[in-house]
N, C-alpha and C positions, 0 to 999 in steps of 0.2 A: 504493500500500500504506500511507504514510503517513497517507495523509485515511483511508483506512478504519479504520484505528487510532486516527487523533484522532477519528474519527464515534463510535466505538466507548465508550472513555474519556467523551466527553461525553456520550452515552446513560447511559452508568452512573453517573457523576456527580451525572448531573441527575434521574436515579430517586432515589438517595441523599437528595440534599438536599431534593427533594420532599417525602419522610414526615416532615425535619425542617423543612418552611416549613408542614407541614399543623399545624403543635404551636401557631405561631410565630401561624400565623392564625387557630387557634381561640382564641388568649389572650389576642386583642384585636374579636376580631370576636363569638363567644362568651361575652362577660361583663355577664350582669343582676345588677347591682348591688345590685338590689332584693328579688333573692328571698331573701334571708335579712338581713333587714332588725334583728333583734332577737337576734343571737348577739354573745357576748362578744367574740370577733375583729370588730371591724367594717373594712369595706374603705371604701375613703377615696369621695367622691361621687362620682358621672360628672364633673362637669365638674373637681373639685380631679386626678381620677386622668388624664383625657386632657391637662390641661397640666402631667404628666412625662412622657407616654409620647413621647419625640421618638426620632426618626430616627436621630439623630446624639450621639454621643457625644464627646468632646475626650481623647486618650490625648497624655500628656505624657512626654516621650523623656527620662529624667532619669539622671542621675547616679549606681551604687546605694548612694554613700554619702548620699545626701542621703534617703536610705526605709529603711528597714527590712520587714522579711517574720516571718510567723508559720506555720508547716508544720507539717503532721501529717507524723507518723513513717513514712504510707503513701504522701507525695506521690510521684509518678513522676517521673523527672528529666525527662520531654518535654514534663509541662506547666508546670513552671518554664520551661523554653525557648520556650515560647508567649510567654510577657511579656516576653522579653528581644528588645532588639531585634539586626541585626548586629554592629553595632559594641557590643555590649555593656554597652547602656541599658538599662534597666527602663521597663516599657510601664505608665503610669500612668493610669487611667482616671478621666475626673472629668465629672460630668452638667455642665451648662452652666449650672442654676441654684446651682451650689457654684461657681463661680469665685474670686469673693470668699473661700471659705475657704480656698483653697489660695494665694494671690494670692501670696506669697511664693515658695512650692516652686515656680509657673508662672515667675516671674521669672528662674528657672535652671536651666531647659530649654526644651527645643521643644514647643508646643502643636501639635498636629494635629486635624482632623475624621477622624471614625474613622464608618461603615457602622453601625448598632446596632437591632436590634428590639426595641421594647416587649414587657412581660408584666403582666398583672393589679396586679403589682405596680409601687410609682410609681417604684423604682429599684433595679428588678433586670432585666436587659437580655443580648438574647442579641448575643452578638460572635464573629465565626466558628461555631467548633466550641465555643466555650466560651461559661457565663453570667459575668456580673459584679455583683455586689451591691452599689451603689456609695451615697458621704454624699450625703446632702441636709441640707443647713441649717436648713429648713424645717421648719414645726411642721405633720406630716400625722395628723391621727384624734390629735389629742391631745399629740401626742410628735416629738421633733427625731429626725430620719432621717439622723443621721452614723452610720460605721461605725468604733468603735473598738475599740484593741486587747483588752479583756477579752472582747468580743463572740466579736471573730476566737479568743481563744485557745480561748474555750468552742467553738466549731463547729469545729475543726480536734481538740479532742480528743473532741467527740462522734461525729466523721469515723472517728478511729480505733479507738473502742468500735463502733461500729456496722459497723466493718469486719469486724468479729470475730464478727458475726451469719450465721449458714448459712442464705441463700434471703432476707435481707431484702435489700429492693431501696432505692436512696435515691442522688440528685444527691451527689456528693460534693463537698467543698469543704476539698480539702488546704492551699491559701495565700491569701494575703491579705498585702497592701501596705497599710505607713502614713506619713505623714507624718514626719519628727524634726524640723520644724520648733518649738521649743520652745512648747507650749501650743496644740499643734497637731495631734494626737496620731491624725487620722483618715486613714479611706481606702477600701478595697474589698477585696471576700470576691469570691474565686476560685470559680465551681462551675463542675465536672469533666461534660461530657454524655454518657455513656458510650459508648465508641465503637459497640455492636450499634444504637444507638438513631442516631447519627450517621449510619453505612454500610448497616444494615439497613433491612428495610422495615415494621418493628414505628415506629409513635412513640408519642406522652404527651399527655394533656389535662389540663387540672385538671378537680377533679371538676364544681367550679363552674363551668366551660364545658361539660362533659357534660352539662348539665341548664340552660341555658338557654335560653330562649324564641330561637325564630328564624324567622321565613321559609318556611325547607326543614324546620321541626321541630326541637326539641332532636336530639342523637347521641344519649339514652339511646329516646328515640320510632324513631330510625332504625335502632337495631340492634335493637329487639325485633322491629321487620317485616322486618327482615332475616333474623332468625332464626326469623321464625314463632311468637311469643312475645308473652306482653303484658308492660307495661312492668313491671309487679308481682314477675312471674315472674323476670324477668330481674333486678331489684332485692332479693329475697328473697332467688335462690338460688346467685346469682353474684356482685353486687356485697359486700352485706353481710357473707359469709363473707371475702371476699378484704380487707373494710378491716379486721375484726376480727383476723385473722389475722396482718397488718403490726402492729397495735396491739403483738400479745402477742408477737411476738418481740422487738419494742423492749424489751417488760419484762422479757422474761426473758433481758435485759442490763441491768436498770435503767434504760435509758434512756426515762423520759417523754414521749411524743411528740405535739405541737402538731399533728394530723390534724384541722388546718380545712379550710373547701372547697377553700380557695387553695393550699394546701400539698399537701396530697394528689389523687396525681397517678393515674390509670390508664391503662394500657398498651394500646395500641390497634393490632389489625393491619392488613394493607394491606386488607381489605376493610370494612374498620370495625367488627369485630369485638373486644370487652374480652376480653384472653389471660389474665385471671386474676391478672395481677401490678400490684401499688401498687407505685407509686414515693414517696418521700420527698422533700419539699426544705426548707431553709432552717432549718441544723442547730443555731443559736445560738438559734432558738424552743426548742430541745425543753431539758429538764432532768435531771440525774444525779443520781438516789438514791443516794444512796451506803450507807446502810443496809440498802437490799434488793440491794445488790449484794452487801456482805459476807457477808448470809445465803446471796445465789446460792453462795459459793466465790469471789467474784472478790478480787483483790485492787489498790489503789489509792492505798497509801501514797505513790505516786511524784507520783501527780495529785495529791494533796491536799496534798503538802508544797511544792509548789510555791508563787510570791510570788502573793499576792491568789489563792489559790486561793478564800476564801470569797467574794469577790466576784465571778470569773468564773464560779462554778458557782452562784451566788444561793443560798448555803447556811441566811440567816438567814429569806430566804421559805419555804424546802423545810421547813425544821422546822416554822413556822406551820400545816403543811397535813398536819400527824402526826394531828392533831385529830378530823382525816374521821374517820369511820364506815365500814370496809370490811363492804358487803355480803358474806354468808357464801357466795354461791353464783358468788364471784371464783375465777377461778384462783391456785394456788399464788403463783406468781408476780407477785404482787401486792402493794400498799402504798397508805396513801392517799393519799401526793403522785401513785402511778398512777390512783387512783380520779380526782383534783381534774381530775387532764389527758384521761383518758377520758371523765365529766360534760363537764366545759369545750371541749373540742374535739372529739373524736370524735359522741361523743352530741349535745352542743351546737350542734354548727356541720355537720359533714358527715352525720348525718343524719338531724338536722333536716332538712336544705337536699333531701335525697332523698326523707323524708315528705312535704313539702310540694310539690314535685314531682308525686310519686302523688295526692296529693288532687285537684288541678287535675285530672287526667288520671282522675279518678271512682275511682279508687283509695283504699280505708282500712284498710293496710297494720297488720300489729302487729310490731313490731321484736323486741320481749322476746324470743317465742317463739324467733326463729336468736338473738338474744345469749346466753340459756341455752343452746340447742343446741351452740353451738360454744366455749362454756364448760367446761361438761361434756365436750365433748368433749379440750379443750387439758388439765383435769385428769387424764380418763384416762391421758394421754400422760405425765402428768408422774410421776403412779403408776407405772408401767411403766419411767420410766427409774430410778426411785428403787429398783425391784425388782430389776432386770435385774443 
């Protein structure tokens, strides 16, 4: 009766983690680099991005006086308890090309080899049930890839505004660990993988694995003959709506959101079929209006009186970007620090990366027409609650 129960549990188990190893291996099997070659987000080359993507990660068993942590207000206490170890260490995660920066904080604890999958990204890693967004030293596409504390504070309160969104979907990232070694101030951003995605038989692609060249065909070629559909169809009338739709509920929370191919994620069922839902990841990209939030009704005095609030929320760049020109046929809910990240990201990067897609594949798609459509339609809505 035993072994039929352990056969049991292990069957189930290992369906489980299956639809999370299918996410794990499109995000490193699944990534043309090249197809979107000329977007403002650029991803780092094949060969600079395959030597971070290692295996193994080093988690340092430290002391929790010797780190300090930054929490959103929604963290759950079980996934604080993921980083703690028994005896009540703190589970320090550090890539192996950062040794050197942490060389101190290692000297007073225990280093360990820790299990870790690579992702699109050169230091963001999936560990267990949980991701880790961890420093690099390193100058990747321009820019030093340490993760410090304004970062973390900005994506743990962007965690908790966007928590506060009904039907948006987004990685959560409640904490983050840093160094107190003095003048040493880095570490790693916690993301949360929500348990249906975990246990369920739903998982996640980026989008830019969604649409790249393969073999067996991109997944966006395999689910249009899946569904009896051409790729166009499937792209018009399903994708489009569903990323427009995450866009504008970030904004009408204020929150600006970085929906590059990398970032934005779609939800994928156990037959390979898109459920309709975007995921979000990597919250310290995206940015807070605080001006269009005031007009929302929100209020923010708590966030903004806080220390270096103007520098965790990049408040001297947000104003620069007041400038845009809001097309009249935006929704309500709108500003032009949303215009700058809708052009820049959304339009710019994910789809692009979708046009270009359909063209190879004889397809010459016109986008406007659903961005009006579900424009106007999100206005309608917004009439209607303002009436009600």
């Amino acid at each position: 009766m035993k072994l039929f129960f352990g056969l049991i549990s292990f069957l189930f188990l290992s369906q489980a983690y299956a639809d999370l190893e299918r996410w794990q291996k499109w995000e490193v099997e699944r990534n043309d680099l090249q197809l979107n070659s000329s977007i403002y987000h650029q991803l780092p080359s094949k060969a600079e991005l395959s030597s971070y993507q290692t295996e193994t990660l080093y988690v340092l068993e430290i002391d929790p006086g010797k780190v300090d942590f930054i929490s959103a207000k929604s963290l759950k206490p079980e996934i604080f308890e993921k980083l703690k170890t028994a005896d009540g260490k703190i589970k320090f995660y550090i890539h192996p090309k950062a040794t050197e920066l942490f060389k101190e904080l290692i000297s007073q604890g225990t280093l360990k080899e820790v299990s870790a999958r690579p992702t699109t990204s050169p230091r963001t890693f999936f560990v267990d049930d949980l991701m880790v967004k961890v420093s690099l030293p390193q100058k990747i596409n321009g820019a030093i890839r340490t993760v410090y504390p304004l970062q973390m504070s900005r994506a743990t309160a962007i965690n908790d505004l966007l928590s506060q969104a009904s039907g948006f979907h987004f990685l959560p990232e409640p904490l983050a660990f840093y160094d107190k070694t003095p003048n040493s101030p880095f570490g790693f951003i916690v993301r949360e993988i929500p348990a249906t995605l975990v246990k369920g038989s739903n998982t996640l692609v980026p989008l830019l694995s969604y649409v790249a060249k393969h073999s067996d065909g991109s997944l966006l070629e395999k689910e249009a003959a899946l569904r009896g559909v051409s790729a166009e169809h499937l792209v018009l009338q399903e994708i489009l709506p569903s990323l427009l739709e995450a866009f504008i509920k970030g904004a009408q929370h204020g929150v600006a959101l970085e929906m590059h191919q990398q970032n934005t994620l779609l939800e994928i069922d156990q037959s390979g079929k898109f459920t309709g839902r975007i995921f979000y990841r990597d919250l310290d990209g995206a940015r807070v209006d605080f001006e269009l939030r005031k007009k929302l009704g929100f209020k923010d005095e708590t966030l903004l009186s806080q220390k270096d609030a103007a520098w965790i929320f990049d408040l001297e760049n947000l104003q620069k970007m007041r400038s845009k020109k809001v097309p009249g046929s935006r929704p309500q809910e709108w500003s032009p620090v949303m215009e700058t990240a809708f052009q820049t990201y959304l339009v710019g990067s994910s789809f692009d990366i979708l046009k270009k897609k359909l063209k190879s594949l004889n397809f010459h798609p016109s986008f406007e027409q659903v961005i009006k459509r579900e424009f106007k339609k999100t206005n309608t809505l917004s009439c209607q609650r303002i009436f009600l």
